[in-house]
C-alpha positions as CSV (number, residue, x, y, z in Angstrom):
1,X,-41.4,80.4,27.3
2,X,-41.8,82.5,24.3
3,X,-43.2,86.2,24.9
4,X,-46.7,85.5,22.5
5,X,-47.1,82.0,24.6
6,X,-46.5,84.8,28.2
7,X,-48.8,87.4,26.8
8,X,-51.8,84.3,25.7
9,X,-51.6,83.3,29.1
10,X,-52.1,86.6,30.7
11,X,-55.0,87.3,28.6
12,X,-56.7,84.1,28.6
13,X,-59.6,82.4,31.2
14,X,-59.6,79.2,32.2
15,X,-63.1,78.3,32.8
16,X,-63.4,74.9,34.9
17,X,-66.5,73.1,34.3
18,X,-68.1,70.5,36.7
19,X,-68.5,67.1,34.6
20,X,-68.4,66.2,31.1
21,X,-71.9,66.7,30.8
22,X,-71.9,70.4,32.6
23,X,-74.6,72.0,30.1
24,X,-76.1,74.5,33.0
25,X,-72.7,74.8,34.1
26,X,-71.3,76.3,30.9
27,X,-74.4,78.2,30.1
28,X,-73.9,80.2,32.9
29,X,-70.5,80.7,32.3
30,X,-70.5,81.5,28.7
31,X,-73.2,84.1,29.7
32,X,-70.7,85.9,32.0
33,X,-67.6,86.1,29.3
34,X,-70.2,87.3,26.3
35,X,-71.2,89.7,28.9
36,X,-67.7,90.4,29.9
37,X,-66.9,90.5,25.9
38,X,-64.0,88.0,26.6
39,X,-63.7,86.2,22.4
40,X,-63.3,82.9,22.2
41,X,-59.8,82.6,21.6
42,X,-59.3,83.7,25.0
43,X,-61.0,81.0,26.7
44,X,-59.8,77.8,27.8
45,X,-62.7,75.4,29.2
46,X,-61.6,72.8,31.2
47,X,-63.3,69.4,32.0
48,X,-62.7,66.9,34.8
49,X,-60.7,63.6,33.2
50,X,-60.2,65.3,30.1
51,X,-57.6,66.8,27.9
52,X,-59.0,70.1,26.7
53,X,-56.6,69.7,23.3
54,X,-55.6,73.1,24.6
55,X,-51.5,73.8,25.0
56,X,-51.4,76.3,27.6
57,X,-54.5,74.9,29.9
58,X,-52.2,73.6,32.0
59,X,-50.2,76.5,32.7
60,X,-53.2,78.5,33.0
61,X,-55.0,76.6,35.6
62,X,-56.8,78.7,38.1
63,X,-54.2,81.8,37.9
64,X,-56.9,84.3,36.6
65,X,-60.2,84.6,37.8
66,X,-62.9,85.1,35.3
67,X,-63.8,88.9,34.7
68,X,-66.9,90.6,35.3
69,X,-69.7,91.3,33.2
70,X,-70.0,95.1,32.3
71,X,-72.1,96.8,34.2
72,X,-75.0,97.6,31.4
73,X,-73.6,94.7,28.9
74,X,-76.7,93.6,27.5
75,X,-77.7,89.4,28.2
76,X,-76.6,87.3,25.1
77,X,-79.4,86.4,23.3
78,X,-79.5,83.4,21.0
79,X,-82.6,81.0,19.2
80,X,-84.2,78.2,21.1
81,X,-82.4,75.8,17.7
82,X,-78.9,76.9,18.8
83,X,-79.7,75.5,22.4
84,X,-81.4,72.5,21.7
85,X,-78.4,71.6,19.2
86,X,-76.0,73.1,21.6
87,X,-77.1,71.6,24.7
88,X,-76.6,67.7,22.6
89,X,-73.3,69.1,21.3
90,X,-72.4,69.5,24.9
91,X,-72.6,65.8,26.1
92,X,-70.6,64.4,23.4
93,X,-67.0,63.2,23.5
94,X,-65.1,65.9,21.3
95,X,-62.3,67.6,23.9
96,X,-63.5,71.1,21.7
97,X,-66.7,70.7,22.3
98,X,-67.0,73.5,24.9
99,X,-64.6,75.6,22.9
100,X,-67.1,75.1,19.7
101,X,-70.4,76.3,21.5
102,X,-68.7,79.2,22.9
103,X,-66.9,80.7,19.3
104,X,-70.6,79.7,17.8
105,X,-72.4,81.9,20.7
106,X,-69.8,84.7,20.3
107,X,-70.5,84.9,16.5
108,X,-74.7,85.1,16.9
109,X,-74.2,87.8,18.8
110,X,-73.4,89.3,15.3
111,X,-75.1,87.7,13.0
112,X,-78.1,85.8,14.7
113,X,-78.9,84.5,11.2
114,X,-75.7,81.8,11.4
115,X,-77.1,78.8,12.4
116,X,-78.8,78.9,8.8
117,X,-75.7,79.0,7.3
118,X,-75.3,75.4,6.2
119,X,-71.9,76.1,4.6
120,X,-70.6,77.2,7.8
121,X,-67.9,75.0,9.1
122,X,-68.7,76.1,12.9
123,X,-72.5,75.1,12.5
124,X,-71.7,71.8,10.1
125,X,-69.7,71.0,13.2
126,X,-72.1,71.5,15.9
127,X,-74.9,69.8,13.8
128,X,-72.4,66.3,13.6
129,X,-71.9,66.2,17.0
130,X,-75.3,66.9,18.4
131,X,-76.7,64.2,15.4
132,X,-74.0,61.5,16.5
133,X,-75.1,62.4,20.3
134,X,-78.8,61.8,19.7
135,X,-77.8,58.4,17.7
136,X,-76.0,57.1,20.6
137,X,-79.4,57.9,22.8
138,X,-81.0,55.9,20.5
139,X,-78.7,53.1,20.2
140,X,-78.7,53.4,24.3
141,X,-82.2,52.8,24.3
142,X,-82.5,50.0,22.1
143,X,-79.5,48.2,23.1
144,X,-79.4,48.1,26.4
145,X,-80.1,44.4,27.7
146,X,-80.9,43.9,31.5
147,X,-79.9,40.5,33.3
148,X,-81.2,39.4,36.4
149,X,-79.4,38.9,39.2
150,X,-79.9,38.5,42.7
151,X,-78.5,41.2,45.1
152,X,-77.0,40.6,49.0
153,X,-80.6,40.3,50.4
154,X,-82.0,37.4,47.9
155,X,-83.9,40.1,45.9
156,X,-84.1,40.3,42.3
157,X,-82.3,42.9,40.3
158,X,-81.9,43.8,36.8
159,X,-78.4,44.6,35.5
160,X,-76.7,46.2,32.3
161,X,-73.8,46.4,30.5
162,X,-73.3,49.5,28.0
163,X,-70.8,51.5,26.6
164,X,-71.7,54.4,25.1
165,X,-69.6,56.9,22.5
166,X,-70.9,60.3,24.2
167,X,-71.9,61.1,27.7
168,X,-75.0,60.6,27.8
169,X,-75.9,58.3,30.6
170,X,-77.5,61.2,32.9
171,X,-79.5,62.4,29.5
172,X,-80.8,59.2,29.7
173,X,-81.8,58.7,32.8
174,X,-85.2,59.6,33.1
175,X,-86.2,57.6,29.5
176,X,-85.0,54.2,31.8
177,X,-87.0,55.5,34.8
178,X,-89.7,56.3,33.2
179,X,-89.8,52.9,31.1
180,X,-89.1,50.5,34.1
181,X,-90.1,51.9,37.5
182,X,-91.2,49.3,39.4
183,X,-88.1,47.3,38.5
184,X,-84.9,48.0,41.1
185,X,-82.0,47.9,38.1
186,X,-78.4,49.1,37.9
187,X,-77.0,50.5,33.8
188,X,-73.1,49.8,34.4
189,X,-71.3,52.1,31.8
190,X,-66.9,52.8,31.6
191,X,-68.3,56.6,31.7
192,X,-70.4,56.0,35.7
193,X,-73.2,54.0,36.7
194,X,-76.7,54.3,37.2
195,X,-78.9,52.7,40.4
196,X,-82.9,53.0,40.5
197,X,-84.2,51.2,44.1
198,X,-87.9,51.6,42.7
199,X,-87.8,55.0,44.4
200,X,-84.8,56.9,44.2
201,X,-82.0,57.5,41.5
202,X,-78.5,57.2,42.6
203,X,-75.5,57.9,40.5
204,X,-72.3,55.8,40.9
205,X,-68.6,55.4,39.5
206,X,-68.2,54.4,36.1
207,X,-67.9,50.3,36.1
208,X,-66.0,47.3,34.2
209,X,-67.7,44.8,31.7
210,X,-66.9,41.8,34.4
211,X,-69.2,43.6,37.1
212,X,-72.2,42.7,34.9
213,X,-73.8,39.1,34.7
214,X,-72.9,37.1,31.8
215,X,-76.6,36.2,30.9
216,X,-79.9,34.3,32.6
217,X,-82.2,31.9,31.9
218,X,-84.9,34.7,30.7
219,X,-82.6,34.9,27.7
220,X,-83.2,31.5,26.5
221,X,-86.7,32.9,25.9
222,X,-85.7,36.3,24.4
223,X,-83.6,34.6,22.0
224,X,-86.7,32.3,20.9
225,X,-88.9,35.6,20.6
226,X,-86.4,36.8,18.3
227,X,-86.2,34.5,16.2
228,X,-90.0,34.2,15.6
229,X,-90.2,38.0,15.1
230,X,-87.2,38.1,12.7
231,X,-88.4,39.6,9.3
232,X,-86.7,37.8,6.0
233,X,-89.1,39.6,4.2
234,X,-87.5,42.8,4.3
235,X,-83.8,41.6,5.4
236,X,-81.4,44.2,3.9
237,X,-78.0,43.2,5.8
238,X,-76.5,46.0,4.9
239,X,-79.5,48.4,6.7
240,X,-79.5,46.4,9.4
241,X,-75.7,46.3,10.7
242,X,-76.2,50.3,9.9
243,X,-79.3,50.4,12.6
244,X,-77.7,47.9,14.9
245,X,-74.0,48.0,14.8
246,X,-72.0,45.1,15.1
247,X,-69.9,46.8,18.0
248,X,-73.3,46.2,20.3
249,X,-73.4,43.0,19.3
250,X,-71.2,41.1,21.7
251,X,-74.0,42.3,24.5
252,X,-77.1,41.3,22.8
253,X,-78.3,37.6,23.6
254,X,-80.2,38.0,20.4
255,X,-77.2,38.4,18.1
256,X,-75.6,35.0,18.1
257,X,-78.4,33.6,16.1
258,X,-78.4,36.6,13.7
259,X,-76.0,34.8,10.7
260,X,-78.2,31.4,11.0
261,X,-81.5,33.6,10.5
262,X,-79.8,35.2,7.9
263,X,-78.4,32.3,6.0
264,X,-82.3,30.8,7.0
265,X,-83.8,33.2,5.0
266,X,-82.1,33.1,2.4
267,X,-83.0,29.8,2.3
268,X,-86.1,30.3,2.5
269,X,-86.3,32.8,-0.1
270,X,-84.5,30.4,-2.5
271,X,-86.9,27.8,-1.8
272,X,-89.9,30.3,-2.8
273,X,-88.2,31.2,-6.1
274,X,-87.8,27.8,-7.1
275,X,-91.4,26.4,-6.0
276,X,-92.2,29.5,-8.5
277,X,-93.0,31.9,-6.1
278,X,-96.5,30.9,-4.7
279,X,-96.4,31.4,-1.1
280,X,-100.1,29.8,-0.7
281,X,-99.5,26.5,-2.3
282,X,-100.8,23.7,-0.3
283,X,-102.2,25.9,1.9
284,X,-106.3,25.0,2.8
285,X,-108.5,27.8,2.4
286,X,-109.9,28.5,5.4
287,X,-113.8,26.9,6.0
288,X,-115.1,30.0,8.4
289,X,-114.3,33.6,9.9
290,X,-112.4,32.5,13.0
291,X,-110.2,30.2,11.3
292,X,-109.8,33.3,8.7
293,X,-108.7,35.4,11.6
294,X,-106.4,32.9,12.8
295,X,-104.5,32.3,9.7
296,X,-104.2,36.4,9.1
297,X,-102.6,36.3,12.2
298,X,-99.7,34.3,11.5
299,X,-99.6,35.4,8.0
300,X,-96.0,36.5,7.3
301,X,-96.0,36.3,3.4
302,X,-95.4,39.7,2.5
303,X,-93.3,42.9,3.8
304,X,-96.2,44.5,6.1
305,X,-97.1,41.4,7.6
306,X,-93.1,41.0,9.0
307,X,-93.5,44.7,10.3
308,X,-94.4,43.7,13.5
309,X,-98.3,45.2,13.6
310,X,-101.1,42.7,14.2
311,X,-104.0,41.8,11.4
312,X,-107.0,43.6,11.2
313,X,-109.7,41.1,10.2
314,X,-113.3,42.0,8.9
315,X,-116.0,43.0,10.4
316,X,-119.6,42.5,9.7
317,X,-122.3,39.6,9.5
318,X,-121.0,36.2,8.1
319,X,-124.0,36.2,5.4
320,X,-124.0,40.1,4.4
321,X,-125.2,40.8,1.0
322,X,-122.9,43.7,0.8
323,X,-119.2,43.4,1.4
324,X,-117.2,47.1,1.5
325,X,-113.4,46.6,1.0
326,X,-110.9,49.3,1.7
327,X,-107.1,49.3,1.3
328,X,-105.3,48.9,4.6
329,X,-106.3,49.2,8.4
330,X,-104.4,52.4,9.3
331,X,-103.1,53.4,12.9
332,X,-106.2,53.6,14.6
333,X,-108.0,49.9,13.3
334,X,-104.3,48.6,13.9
335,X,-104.4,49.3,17.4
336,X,-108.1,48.5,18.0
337,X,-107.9,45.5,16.1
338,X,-111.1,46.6,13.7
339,X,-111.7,48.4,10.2
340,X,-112.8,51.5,9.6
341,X,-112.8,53.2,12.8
342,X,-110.4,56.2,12.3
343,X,-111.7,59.1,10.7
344,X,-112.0,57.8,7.1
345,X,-114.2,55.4,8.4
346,X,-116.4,57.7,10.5
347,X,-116.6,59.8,7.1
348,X,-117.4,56.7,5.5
349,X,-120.3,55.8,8.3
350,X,-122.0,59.3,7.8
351,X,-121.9,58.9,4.1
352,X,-123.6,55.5,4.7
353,X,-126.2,56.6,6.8
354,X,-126.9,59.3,4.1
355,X,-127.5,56.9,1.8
356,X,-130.1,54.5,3.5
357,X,-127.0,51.7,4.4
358,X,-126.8,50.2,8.0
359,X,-123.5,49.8,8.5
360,X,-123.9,46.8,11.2
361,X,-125.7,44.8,8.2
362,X,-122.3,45.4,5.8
363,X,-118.8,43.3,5.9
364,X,-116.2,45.8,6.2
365,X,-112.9,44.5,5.6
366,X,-109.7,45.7,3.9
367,X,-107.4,44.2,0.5
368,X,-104.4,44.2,2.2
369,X,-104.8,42.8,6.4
370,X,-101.9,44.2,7.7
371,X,-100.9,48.3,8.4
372,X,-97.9,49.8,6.4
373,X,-96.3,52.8,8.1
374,X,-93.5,54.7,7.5
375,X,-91.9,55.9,12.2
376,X,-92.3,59.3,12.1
377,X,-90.7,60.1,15.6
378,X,-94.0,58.7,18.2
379,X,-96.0,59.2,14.9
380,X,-96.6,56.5,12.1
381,X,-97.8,57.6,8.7
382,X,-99.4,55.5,6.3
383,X,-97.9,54.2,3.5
384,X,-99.2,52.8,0.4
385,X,-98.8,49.0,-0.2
386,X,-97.3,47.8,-3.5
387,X,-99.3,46.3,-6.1
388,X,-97.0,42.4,-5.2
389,X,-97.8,43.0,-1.6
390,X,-102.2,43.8,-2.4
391,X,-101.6,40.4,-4.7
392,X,-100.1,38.3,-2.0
393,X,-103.0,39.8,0.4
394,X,-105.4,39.1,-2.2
395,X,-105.7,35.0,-1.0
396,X,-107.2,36.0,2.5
397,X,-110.1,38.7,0.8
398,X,-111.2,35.6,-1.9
399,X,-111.5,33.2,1.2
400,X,-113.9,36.0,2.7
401,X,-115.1,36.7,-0.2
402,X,-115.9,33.0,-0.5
403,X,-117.3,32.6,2.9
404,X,-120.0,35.8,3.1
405,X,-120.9,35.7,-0.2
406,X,-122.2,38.7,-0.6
407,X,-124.3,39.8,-3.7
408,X,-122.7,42.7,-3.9
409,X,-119.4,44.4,-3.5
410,X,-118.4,48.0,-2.7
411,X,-114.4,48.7,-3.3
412,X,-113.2,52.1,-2.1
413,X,-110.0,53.0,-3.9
414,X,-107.3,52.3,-6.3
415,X,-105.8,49.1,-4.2
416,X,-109.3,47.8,-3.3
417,X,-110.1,48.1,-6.8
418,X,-106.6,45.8,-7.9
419,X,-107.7,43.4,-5.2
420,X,-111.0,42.4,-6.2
421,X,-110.4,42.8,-10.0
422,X,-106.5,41.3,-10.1
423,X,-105.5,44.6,-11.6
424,X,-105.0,48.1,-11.8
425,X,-108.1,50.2,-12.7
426,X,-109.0,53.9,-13.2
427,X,-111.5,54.7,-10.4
428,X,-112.5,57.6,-12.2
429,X,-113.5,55.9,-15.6
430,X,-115.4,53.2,-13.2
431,X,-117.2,54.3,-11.0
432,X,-121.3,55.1,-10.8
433,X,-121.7,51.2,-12.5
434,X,-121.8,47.6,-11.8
435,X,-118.9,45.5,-12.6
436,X,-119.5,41.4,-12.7
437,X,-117.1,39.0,-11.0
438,X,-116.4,35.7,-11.5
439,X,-118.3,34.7,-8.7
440,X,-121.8,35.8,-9.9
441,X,-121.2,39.1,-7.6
442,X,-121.5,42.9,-8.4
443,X,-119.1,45.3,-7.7
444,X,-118.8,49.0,-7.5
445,X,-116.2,51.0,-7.0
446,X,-115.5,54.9,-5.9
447,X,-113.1,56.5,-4.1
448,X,-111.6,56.2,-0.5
449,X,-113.1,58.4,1.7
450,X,-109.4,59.2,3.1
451,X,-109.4,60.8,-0.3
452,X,-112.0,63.6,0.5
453,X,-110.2,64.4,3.8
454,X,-107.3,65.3,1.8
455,X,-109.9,68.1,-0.2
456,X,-111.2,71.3,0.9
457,X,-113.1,74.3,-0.8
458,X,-114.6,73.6,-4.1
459,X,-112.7,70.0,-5.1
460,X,-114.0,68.8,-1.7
461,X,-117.5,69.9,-2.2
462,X,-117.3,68.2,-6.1
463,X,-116.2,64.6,-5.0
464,X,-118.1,64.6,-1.8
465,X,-121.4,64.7,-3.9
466,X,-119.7,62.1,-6.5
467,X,-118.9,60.0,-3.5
468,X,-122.9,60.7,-2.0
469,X,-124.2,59.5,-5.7
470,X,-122.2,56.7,-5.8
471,X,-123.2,55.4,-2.3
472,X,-126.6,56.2,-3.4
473,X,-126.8,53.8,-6.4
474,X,-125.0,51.0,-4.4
475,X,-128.2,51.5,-1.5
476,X,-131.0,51.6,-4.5
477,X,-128.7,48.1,-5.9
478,X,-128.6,46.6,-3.0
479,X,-132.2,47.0,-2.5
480,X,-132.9,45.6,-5.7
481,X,-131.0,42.4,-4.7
482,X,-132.3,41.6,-1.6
């Protein structure tokens, strides 16, 4: 042995760690050697069934114990970003993972600024590997697929295959808890196992594919749920294999099917292109509201209506003489099932009642049925729909259109606006008079009242009082109608 590789191993710590997944475990430690001012290339972290990549952590094993702190070293301070990334960093599979969190806490001692150092090749490092650990929690959580099976005593039990990149079966634990506790399941991963009796949590050995089931019966109607729910809409093959990864796919009941959908949709698609596009033809317009509402529901002609929300029909009295038409339901109508509840419709009601209009004696309905959202996290944030996808929608509002038949017509916004007059019109240049349609109707239009929520100070006080005008003439117009 050489006299540098003697004198490394007299220096250096080995710090044993309890699992793979020992977060608190090297906290704790790592507080003691910044305390101790041990750097980082005198540490050597060592992990139960792994390799540390280090050449000397063999030799080292246990022969040193780890130093004390000094007696008024100060504790280690660091930002509540470095643990959050750190403490993802720590489940992941790199061997230097340990290695890495400890040189980055040793250098914010110095310079508690680093982590915003985006060129840094420490923190580029810790950022990959807590991003690729909080992927494969996602992927965890939408991939796993639970079979049933029956256990020793004849009762039912749900079972899972998995393999996951990082270890993160404990991280997960509580998400699957949480999600199914009054099922009694088992997740069976090469990295341990996990066992939930409907009470209690236990942890087990890590597992081989052939000790899950195969499949069940339930899967026959999985697969069929699938296939109804699969969007060719928006298929983008190339996005999808990137969100769901053909290396999940020999667990998934559901992917067998997904080159036939594919190849259906295409199909499909072909089909539409060469009928010239009109995905209504030979389609009977519908002779009442319910029937309406039916045919909205299985609507799957455009984008939003394949994104897996549910229709938001109108609402209102089946002879109304005035008819208001928004753009979209958003979040809230979506998951009440009814327009203009959220708060651009409460504005909307105040302003109504301002200006003399029951709202129970209007039709409120939207151009386009169907909610567009962009995930945000638990979150979904409106989006605006395209000009094709208001066109599509604009069938269903001309079949209610055609069954109220109202005398008059109030459109709130640019895409109520393309709706009702088949294109795109300046609201500003428009509004405050009455437009004819084709259909011996009147309509005026004005702004959304989403767009005064967006205001404040003077421009909100400005188009509030355009907006109360405009409401006003429609009342004294309606009026003069009925």
């Amino acid at each position: 042995m050489t006299p540098f590789r003697d004198a490394r191993i007299a220096d250096a710590c080995a710090v044993p760690l309890a699992a793979p997944d020992d977060f608190d475990g090297w906290r704790e430690q790592a507080r003691r050697l910044i305390m101790a001012e041990v750097p980082p290339d005198r540490v050597v972290w060592t992990v139960p069934g792994e390799g540390n990549g280090d050449l000397f952590a063999e030799a080292l094993g246990q022969s040193r114990r780890l130093p004390a702190p000094a007696p008024a070293a100060p504790q280690p301070r660091v930002s509540r970003a470095f643990l959050t990334l750190a403490k993802a960093a720590a489940i992941h599979s790199n061997p230097h993972r340990f290695a890495l969190l400890y040189r980055l806490l040793w250098r914010l001692q110095g310079k508690p600024g680093l982590l915003e150092d985006a060129a840094d090749a420490d923190v580029r490092r810790l950022n990959d590997l807590s991003r690729a650990v909080r992927r494969d929690i996602h992927k965890m959580r939408a991939f796993v697929r639970f079979r049933s099976v029956a256990d020793a005593d004849g009762q039912e039990q749900y079972v899972a295959w998995f393999e996951p990149s990082h270890h993160i079966l404990r991280t997960n634990a509580a998400f699957f808890v949480n999600r199914f506790t009054q099922m009694r399941w088992s997740i069976l991963t090469p990295r341990g196992s996990l066992h939930w009796d409907g009470a209690v949590l236990h942890e087990g050995p890590p597992a081989r594919r052939e000790d899950a089931p195969g499949g069940d019966p339930a899967e026959d109607l999985w697969r069929q749920y699938y296939s109804s729910i699969f969007n060719p809409a928006r298929l983008k093959v190339g996005a999808m294999v990137k969100e769901m990864p053909r290396r999940y796919w020999k667990n998934l009941p559901e992917a067998a099917l997904i080159p036939e959908l594919i190849a259906g949709a295409q199909a499909r698609e072909a089909a539409m292109v060469s009928a010239g596009g009109d995905t209504f033809a030979g389609v009977p317009l519908p002779q009442d509201l319910d029937a309406l509402a039916r045919g909205l529901r299985d609507c799957r002609r455009c984008p939003i209506g394949c994104n897996g929300t549910r229709a938001v029909p109108g609402e209102g009295p089946t002879d109304a003489a005035l008819m208001i038409v928004g753009e979209q339901p958003g979040d809230n109508e979506e998951m009440e099932g009814r327009p203009f509840i959220g708060p651009a419709g409460q504005l909307l009601t105040d302003y109504l009642g301002q200006a003399g209009i029951d709202r129970a004696q209007a039709r409120l309905t939207n151009a386009v049925k169907h909610f567009k959202f962009e995930p945000r996290g638990k979150r979904r944030l409106h989006q605006n729909p395209t000009a094709k996808e208001i066109d599509i929608c604009r069938w269903w509002l001309d079949a209610e259109r055609a069954i109220v038949r109202p005398k008059l017509v109030l459109g709130l916004g640019a895409s109520a606006g393309r709706s009702l007059l088949g294109k795109t019109t300046s609201i500003q240049q428009v509004r405050g008079r009455p437009i004819a349609l084709a259909d011996g109707s009147e309509l005026w239009l004005t702004v959304h009242p989403s767009y005064l929520l967006r205001l404040d100070g003077e421009a909100l006080e400005t188009e509030s009082s355009k907006f109360a005008a405009d409401l006003a003439a429609v009342a004294a117009r309606r009026r003069e109608l009925v």
